[in-house]
Each structure stands twice: as structure tokens, then as C-alpha cells.
C-alpha positions as CSV (number, residue, x, y, z in Angstrom):
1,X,-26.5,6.3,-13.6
2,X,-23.2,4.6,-12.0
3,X,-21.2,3.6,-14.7
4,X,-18.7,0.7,-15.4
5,X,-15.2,1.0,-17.3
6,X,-14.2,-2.1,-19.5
7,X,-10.2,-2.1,-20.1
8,X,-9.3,-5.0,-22.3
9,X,-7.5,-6.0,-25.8
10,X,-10.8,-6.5,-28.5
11,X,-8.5,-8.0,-30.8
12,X,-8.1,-10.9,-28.3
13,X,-11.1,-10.5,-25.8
14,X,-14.1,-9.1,-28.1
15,X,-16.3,-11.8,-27.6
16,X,-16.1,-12.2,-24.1
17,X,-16.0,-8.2,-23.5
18,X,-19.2,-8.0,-26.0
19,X,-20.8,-10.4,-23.1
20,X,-19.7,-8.2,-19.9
21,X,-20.7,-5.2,-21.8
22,X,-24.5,-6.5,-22.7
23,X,-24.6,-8.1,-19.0
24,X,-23.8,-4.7,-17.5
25,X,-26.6,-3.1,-19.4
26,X,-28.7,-5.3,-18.2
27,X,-28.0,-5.1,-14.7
28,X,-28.8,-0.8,-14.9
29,X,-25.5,0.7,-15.3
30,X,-24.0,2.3,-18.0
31,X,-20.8,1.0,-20.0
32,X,-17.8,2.7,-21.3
33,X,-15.7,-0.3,-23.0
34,X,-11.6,1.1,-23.4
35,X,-10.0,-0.9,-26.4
36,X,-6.2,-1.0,-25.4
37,X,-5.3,-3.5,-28.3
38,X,-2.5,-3.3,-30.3
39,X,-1.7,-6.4,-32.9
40,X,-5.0,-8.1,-34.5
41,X,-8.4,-6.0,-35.6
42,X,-10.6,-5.3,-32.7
43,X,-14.2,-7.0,-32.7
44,X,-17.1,-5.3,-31.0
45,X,-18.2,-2.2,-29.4
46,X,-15.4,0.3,-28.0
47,X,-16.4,3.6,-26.4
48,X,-12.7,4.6,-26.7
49,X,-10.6,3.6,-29.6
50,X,-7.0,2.2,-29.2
51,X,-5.4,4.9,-31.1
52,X,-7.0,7.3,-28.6
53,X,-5.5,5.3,-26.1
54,X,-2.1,5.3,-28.1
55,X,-2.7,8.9,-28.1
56,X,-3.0,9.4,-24.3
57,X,0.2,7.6,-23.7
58,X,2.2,9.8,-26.3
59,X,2.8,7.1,-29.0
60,X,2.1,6.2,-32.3
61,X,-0.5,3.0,-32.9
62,X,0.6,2.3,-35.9
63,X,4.3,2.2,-35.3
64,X,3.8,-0.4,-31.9
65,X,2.2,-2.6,-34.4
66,X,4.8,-2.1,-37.5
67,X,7.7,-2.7,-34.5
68,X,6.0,-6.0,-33.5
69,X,7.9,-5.9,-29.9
70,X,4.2,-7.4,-28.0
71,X,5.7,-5.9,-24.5
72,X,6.7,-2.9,-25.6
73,X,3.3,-2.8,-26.8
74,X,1.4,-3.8,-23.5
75,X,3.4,-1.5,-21.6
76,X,2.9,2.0,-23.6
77,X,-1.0,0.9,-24.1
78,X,-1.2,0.1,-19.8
79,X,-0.1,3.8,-19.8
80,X,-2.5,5.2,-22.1
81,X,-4.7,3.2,-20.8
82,X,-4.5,4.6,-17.1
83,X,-4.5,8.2,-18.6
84,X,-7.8,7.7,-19.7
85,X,-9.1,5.8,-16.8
86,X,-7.8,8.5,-14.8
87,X,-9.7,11.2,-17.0
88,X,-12.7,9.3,-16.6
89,X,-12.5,9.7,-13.3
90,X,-11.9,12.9,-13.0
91,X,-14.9,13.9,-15.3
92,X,-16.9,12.1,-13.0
93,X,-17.8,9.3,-15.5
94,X,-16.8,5.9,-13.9
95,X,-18.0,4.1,-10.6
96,X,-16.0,0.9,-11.3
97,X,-13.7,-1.1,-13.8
98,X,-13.7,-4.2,-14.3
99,X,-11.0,-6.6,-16.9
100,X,-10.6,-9.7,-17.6
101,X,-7.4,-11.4,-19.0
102,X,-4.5,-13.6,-18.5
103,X,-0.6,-12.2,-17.5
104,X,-0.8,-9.4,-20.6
105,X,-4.4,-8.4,-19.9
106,X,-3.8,-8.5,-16.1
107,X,-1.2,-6.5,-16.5
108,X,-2.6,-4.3,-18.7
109,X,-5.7,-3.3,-16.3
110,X,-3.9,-3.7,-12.9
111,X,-1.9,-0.5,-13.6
112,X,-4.7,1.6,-15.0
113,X,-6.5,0.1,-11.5
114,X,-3.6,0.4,-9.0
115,X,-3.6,4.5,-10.1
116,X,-7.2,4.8,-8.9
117,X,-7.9,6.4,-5.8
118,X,-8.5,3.8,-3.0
119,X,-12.4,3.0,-2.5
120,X,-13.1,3.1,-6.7
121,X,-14.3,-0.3,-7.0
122,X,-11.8,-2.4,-9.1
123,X,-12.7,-5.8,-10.3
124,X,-10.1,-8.2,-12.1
125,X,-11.2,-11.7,-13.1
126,X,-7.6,-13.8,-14.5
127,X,-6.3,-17.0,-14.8
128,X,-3.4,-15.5,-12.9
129,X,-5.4,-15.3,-9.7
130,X,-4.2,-18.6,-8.1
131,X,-0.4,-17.6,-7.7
132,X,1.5,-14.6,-6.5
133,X,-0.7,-11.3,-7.0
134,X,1.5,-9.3,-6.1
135,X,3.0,-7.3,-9.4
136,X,-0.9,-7.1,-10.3
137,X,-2.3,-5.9,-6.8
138,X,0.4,-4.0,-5.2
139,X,-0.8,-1.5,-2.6
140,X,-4.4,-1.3,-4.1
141,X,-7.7,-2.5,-3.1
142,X,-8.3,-4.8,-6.4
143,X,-10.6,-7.4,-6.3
144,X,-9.2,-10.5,-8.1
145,X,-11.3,-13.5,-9.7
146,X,-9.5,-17.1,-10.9
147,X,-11.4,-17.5,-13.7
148,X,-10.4,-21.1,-13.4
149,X,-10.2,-21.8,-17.5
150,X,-8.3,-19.6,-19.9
151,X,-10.2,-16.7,-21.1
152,X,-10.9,-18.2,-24.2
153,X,-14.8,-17.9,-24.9
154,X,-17.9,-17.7,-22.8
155,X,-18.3,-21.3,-21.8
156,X,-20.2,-23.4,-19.4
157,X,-17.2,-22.9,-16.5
158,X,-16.4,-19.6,-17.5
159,X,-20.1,-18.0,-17.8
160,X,-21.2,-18.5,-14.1
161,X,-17.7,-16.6,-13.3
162,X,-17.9,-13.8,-15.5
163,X,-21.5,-13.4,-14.4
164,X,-20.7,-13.1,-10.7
165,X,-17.9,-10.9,-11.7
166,X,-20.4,-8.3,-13.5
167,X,-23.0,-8.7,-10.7
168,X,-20.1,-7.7,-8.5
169,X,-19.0,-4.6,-9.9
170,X,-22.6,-3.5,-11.3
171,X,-23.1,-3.2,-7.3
172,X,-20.1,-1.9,-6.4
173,X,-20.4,0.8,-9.1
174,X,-23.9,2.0,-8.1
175,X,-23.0,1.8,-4.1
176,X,-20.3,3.6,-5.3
177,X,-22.4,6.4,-7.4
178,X,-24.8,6.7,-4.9
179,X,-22.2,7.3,-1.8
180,X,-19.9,9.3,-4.2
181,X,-17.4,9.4,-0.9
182,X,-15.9,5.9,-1.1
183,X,-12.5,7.2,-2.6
184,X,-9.6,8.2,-0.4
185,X,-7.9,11.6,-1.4
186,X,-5.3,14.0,-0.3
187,X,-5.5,14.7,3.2
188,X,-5.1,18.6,4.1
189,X,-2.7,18.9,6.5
190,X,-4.9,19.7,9.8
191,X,-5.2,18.9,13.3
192,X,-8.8,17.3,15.2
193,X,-11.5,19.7,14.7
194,X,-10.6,20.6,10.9
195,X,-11.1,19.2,7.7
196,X,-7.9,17.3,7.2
197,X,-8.8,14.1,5.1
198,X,-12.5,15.1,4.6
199,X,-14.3,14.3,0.8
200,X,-17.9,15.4,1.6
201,X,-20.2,13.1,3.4
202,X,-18.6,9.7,4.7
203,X,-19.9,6.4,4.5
204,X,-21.8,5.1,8.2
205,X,-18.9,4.2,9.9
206,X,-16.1,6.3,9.0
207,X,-14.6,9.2,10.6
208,X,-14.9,11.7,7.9
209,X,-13.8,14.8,10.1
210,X,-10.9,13.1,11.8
211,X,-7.2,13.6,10.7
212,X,-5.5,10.6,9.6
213,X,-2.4,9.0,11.1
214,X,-0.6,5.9,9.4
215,X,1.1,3.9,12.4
216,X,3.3,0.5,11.6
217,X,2.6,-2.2,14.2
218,X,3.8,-5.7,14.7
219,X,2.7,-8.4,17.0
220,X,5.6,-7.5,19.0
221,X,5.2,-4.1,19.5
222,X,1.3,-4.1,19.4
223,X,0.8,-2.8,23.6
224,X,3.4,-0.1,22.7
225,X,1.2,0.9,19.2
226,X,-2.1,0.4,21.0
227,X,-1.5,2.7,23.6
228,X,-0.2,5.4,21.2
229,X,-3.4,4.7,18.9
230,X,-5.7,5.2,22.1
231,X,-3.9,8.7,22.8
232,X,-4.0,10.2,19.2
233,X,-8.1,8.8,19.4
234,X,-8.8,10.6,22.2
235,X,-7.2,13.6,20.7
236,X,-9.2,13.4,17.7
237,X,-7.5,11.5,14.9
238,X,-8.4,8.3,13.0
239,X,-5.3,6.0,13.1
240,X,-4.9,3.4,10.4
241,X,-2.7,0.6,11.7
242,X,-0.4,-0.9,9.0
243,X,1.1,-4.7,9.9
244,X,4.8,-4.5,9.4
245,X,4.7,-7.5,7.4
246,X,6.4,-6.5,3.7
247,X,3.2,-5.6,2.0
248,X,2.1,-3.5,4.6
249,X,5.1,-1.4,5.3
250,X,4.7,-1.2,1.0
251,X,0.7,0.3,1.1
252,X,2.4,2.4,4.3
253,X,4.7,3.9,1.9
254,X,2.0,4.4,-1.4
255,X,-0.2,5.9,0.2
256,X,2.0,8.4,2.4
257,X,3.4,9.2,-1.0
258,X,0.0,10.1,-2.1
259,X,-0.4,12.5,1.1
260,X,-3.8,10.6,2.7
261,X,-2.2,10.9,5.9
262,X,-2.0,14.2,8.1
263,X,1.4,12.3,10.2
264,X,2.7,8.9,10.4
265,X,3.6,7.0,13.6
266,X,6.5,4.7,12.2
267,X,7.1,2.4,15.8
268,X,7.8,-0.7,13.9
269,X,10.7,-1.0,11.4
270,X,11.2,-5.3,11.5
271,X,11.1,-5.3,7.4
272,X,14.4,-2.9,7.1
273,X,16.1,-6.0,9.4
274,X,14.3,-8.9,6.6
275,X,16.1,-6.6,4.4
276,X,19.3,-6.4,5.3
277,X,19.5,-9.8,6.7
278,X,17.4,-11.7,4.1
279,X,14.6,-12.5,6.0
280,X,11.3,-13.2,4.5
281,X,9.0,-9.9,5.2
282,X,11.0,-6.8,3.2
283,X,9.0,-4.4,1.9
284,X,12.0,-2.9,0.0
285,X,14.4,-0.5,0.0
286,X,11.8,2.5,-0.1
287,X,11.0,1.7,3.7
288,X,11.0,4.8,5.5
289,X,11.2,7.3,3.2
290,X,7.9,8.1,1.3
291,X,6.6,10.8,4.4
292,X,10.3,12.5,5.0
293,X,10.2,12.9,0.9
294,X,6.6,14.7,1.0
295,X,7.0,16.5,4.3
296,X,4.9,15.0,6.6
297,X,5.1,15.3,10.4
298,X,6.4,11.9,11.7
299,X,7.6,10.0,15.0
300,X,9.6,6.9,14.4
301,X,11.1,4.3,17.0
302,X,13.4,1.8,16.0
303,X,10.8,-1.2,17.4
304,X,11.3,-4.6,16.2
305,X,14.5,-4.1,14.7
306,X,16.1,-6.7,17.4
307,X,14.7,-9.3,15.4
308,X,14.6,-10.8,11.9
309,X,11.7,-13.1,10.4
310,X,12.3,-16.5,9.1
311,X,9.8,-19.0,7.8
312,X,9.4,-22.4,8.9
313,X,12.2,-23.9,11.6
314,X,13.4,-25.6,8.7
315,X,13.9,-22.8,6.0
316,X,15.8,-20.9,8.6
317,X,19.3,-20.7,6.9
318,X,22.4,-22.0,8.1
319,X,24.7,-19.2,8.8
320,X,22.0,-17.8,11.7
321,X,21.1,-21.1,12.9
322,X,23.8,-20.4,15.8
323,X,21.8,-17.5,17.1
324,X,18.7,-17.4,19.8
325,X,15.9,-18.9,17.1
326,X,12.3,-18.6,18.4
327,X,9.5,-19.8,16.7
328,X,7.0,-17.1,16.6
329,X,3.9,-19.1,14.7
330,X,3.8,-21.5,12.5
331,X,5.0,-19.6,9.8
332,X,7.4,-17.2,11.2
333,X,10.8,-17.7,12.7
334,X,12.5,-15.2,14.5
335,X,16.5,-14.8,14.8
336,X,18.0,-12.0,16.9
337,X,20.1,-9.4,15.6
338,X,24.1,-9.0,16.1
339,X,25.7,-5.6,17.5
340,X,27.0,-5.3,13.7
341,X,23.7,-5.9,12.4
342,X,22.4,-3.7,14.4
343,X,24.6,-0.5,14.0
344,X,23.9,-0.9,10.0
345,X,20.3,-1.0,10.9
346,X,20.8,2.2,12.8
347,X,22.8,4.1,10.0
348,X,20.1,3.1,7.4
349,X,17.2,4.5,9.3
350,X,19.6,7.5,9.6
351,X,20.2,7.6,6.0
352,X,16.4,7.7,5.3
353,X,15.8,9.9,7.7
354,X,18.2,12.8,7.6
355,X,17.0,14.3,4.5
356,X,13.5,13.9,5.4
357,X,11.9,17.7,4.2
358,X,8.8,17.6,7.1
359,X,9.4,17.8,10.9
360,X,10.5,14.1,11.9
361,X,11.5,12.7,15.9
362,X,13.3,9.7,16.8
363,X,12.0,8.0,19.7
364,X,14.6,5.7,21.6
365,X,12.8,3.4,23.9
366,X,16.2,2.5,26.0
367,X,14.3,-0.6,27.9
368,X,13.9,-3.2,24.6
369,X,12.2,-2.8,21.1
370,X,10.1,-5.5,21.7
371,X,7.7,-8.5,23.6
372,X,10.8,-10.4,23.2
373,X,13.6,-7.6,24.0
374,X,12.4,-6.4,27.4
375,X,14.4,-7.0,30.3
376,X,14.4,-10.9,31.3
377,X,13.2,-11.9,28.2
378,X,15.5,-13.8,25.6
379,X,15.9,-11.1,22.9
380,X,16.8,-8.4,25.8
381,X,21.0,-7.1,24.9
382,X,21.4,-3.6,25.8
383,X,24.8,-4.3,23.7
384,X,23.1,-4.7,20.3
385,X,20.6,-2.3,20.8
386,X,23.1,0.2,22.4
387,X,24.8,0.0,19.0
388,X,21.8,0.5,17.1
389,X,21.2,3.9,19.3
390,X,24.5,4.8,19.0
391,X,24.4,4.8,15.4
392,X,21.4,5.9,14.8
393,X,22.5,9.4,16.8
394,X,25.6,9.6,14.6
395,X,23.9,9.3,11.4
396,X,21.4,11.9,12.4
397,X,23.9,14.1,14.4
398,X,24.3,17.8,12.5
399,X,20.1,17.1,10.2
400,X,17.3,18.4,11.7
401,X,15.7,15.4,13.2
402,X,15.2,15.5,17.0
403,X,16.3,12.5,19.0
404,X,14.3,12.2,22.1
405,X,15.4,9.0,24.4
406,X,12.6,7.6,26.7
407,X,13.2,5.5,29.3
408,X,10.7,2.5,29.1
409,X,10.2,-0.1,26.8
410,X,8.8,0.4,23.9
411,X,5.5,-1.7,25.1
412,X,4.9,0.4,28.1
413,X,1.9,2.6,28.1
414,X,4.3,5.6,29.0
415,X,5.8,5.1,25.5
416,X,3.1,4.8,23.8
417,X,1.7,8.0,25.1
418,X,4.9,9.9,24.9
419,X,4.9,9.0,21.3
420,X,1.5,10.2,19.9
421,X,2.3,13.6,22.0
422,X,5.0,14.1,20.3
423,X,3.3,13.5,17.2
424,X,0.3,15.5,18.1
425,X,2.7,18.3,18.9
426,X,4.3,18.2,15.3
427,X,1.1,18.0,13.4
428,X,0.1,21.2,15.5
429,X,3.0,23.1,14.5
430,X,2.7,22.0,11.2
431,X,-0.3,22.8,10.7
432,X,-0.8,26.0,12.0
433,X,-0.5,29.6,10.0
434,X,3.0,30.8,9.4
């Protein structure tokens, strides 16, 4: 029988997890309900104890409620929490969790969730739903509910929501059960025709036997990434494309960190510009380094770095304003980089890239890194991107990482195909006997 985790506080939420719990039951899955309560006495029915979850994070319950310090608390119980959560999974005994709360519960369950391999249904229902997610969701596949009231009681507004919240992870849970392949896991490194990435039978529509690739991708570079995802196809892989938009270039990073991938295809590095130049779409200062830090094969081209993102015309701040502005959409405003800029870009990527510990190429596409930086177009200055080159081959001058200049732009079907060879030939030597 598919069964459903509960992660809550029972000294705040018993009632309303008392109601999920019976609801679950009655939709034919099992229940396991994880107390991760600290301060008042818990009401209702809990499968695991909060001192067991105390336990599992290495502290003492009784001393996080004598110390009175409530985030302290919520943070040592989020870890006990996932311990156990994890555990369950292991042993085989969950198919879904689902939590309800406001910002402590959310929290709370969001980090037991976010440690879950991707596919493992995950179902949140919060009154923080309506405003920025992102601390909760991060790079996992959470589904989030607005609960719409506080989650104070089982009341005419809140019932219907809970309700569709259980129905929703009852099904989840027993799609789950039955496929038992939904959850992404280590990919062995392999090459098409092997196992690399394989967990037993896949789901209709997935290709189970296929490496997996990660390959960042913009609007302006998508020909360029297209072409190099058509070449690694035909050769056999699955490539997952990853929008260079902050929180992509973030789930890029997580889940090469958790080695899903058998290479990465990094063509699009826009979000290291946002970062250095304060434009809207960072995804950190972790960019680029997750697959060099768990030695996977990797190509990497500089695309998009001739350009940083803005929002409206209006937010666009003052000291670029002087500078070739295009409006992209909408939303997004574009500002070229400077020759300065760019040569910091260019010892950055270096930086991250030098110490990388799996085989790792630098493509140079010497004809523009973008729609808006081939020749004749606006963005095109072989000054600033000569200065990006140029330090880019300093920085890496002396490491192991190959520099390989190709002379096309980076949108050109010749580029594209150079650059999944390449990558193809690393994940080949990689993954061959000693």
C-alpha cells in the first residue's frame, strides 16, 4: 500500500493533522504522521515521536524547549526531521509527504522535502504560497498550496483546500507506489548503450537507458544549444535543457552536485554577468562550479556573457543607461557588457574552472556569444569579447582545462555540433576502463 508521510508541529497543527491523517485513510493509503514539535504538548496521533526526531538530528528535546530560542528550535527539528524522512525512504516506506503550515511549518517541511530525490511526490499547502517561494522550493519539484486563511482550524474555506490537497498526494503516492521509478538518482557514469542514469523500469515516456546531459540555454543562444542537443540525441543521450534564468542555472548546479547527470554542456553563462553587474537573473556565486567539484566531463562556452539582464526600461539603473539598452520582452532589459566587464567575466569563469577535478573544455566561439553579438548585429564588439577570451586563456593557462577556439558563432550549427563532440568524446574517455 503507497504510503503518505505527515511532517508537522502537533503542538500547533494537531487538529488539522488529525483531519489529513483520517482523510488519507480514507482515500486507501497508509499514514505515517512525523511530530517535529518542540514548545506546547502535542495532540493526536504521531507514528514518530518528536524526541525521536530530536534524536535523529543529535539534540536533546528537552533542552530546545528549556532554552526557549523558537528558531533554534525549528531549525535542529527541520534536520531531524529530514533524517527520518530520508530513512523512510530508504526503507522503502513513503510514496509522498505532504505538510501544511505557515513560515515555521513551511520551513520546517520544505527542507525535509527539498532532500528528497526528484520525482517523490511532495505536497505543501501554506499561507506563504502567494509570495516569494523561493527559500521553501529551491531546486525541488514541491508542489505548493495557498491555503488562502491561516492554518488555524478546519473551516468552511480551509476544508475544500486541505481536501484537494490530500486527494492530491493520495494519487500522487499510489502512482508513485505503483511505478516505483519516478525518483531521479545517481547517474553511473556511462556512455549511450549502458546503464548510466537507469532505476529499473521508466515511466512511458522517458528514456530510461539514455545518459543524461545537463545543457544551460538562453533565448539567445538557443540555435547554438539546439543543434548541440540534436547531436548528443542522435548519439544516444537524453539532454535536459536548463533556462539560464537564476533558478535554473541554481537546479543546474543541485542536481550536478547530486551526480544525475553523466556530462554537462554549460554554453550559456548570462547569470555570472547579472552577478557581477547586478542584473536581475543571478543564480549565485556557486555558478559553474558544482560539475568541476564532482568530476564530471564538461564543455563550457562563454555564451551570453556579452549581455546583462535588466527588468522593465524603467528599472534599468542609471549608471548603464549610457550603454546599447535593448528591450528583450516585456520583462527583460538587456545592457551590453564593457571590455572591463568582460575580462572579469573571463577570469571568474577561470577561477571556477581551473580546479575543476573531471575533464572540462572551453569552447571559444570567436564570431559572437549571442543572437545579438553576431556580426552586424548591435551587441557584436570583437573588443569586449576579445578581452573576455583573452582572460579567460590566462586564468586557465598552466590547469588542465583544454581551450579549443572555433571559428563560428556560437549559433551556428557547426558550433553546436563541435560542442556535443567534444563532449561525447570526454564522457567516452571518462567512462571507459582504466
Amino acid at each position: 500500500m503507497a504510503v503518505v508521510v505527515l511532517v508537522g508541529t502537533l503542538d500547533t497543527k494537531g487538529l488539522e493533522y488529525g483531519w489529513l491523517r483520517e482523510r488519507l485513510l480514507g482515500r486507501g493509503v497508509d499514514v505515517l504522521v512525523v511530530d517535529a514539535g518542540v514548545i506546547g504538548t502535542p495532540r493526536g496521533h504521531a507514528d514518530i515521536t518528536r524526541a525521536e526526531v530530536a534524536r535523529a538530528a543529535g539534540v536533546d528535546l528537552e533542552r530546545l524547549r528549556t532554552e526557549g530560542d523558537r528558531g533554534a528550535a525549528v531549525t535542529a527539528m527541520a534536520r531531524g526531521a529530514t533524517e527520518v524522512v530520508l530513512r523512510l525512504y530508504a526503507e522503502g516506506r513513503l510514496h509522498g509527504v505532504l505538510a501544511l503550515g505557515g513560515s515555521g511549518g513551511t520551513s520546517l517541511a520544505t527542507a525535509a522535502m527539498r532532500e528528497l530525490p526528484l520525482g517523490v511526490p511532495k505536497v505543501m499547502v501554506s499561507s506563504m504560497a502567494s509570495g516569494d517561494v523561493s527559500p521553501y522550493v529551491g531546486s525541488a519539484d514541491i508542489t505548493l498550496m495557498y491555503s488562502v486563511v491561516d492554518i488555524a482550524g478546519v473551516n468552511r474555506v480551509s476544508a475544500p483546500i486541505l481536501a484537494n490537497a490530500v486527494d492530491a498526494a493520495a494519487a500522487m503516492a499510489r502512482g508513485f507506489a505503483a511505478d516505483g521509478v519516478r525518483a531521479l538518482r545517481p547517474a553511473e557514469l556511462g556512455v549511450p548503450g549502458g546503464t548510466a542514469g537507469r532505476s529499473g523500469q521508466e515511466p512511458e515516456g522517458a528514456d530510461g537507458d539514455r545518459p543524461l546531459i545537463a545543457a544551460s540555454m538562453a533565448g539567445v543562444t538557443t540555435p547554438g544549444v539546439d543543434a548541440a542537443r540534436a547531436r548528443l540525441t542522435d548519439r544516444g543521450y537524453e539532454v535536459l535543457v536548463f533556462h539560464a534564468s537564476g533558478t535554473g542555472g541554481r537546479t543546474l548546479e543541485s542536481l550536478a552536485d547530486q551526480r544525475l547527470f553523466t556530462g554537462v554542456l554549460d554554453l550559456t553563462l548570462c547569470e555570472l554577468a547579472d552577478d557581477l553587474c547586478g542584473g536581475i537573473l543571478t543564480a549565485g556565486p556557486d555558478r559553474l562550479l558544482a560539475a568541476g567539484r564532482r568530476g564530471l566531463p564538461q564543455v563550457v562556452s562563454p555564451g551570453a556573457l556579452d549581455m546583462v539582464k535588466f527588468g522593465p526600461p524603467d528599472t534599468v539603473p542609471a549608471r548603464v543607461r549610457d550603454r546599447d539598452v535593448r528591450v528583450h520582452n516585456p520583462s527583460i532589459t538587456v545592457v551590453r557588457t564593457t571590455p572591463r566587464e568582460c575580462a572579469e567575466l573571463g577570469r571568474r569563469v577561470a577561477a571556477k574552472l581551473r580546479d575543476a577535478t573531471g575533464p572540462t573544455t572551453v569552447c571559444l566561439p570567436l564570431r559572437g556569444l549571442s543572437t545579438l553579438g553576431a556580426p552586424g548585429e548591435p551587441y557584436h564588439d570583437p573588443v569586449a569579447d576579445g578581452a573576455l577570451f583573452a582572460a579567460l586563456k590566462d586564468g586557465l593557462r598552466g590547469s588542465d582545462v583544454a581551450v579549443v577556439e572555433i571559428d563560428a558563432h556560437i549559433n551556428e550549427p557547426a558550433f553546436g555540433h563541435a560542442v556535443a563532440d567534444l563532449l561525447h568524446g570526454l564522457v567516452t574517455r571518462a567512462g571507459s576502463p582504466a
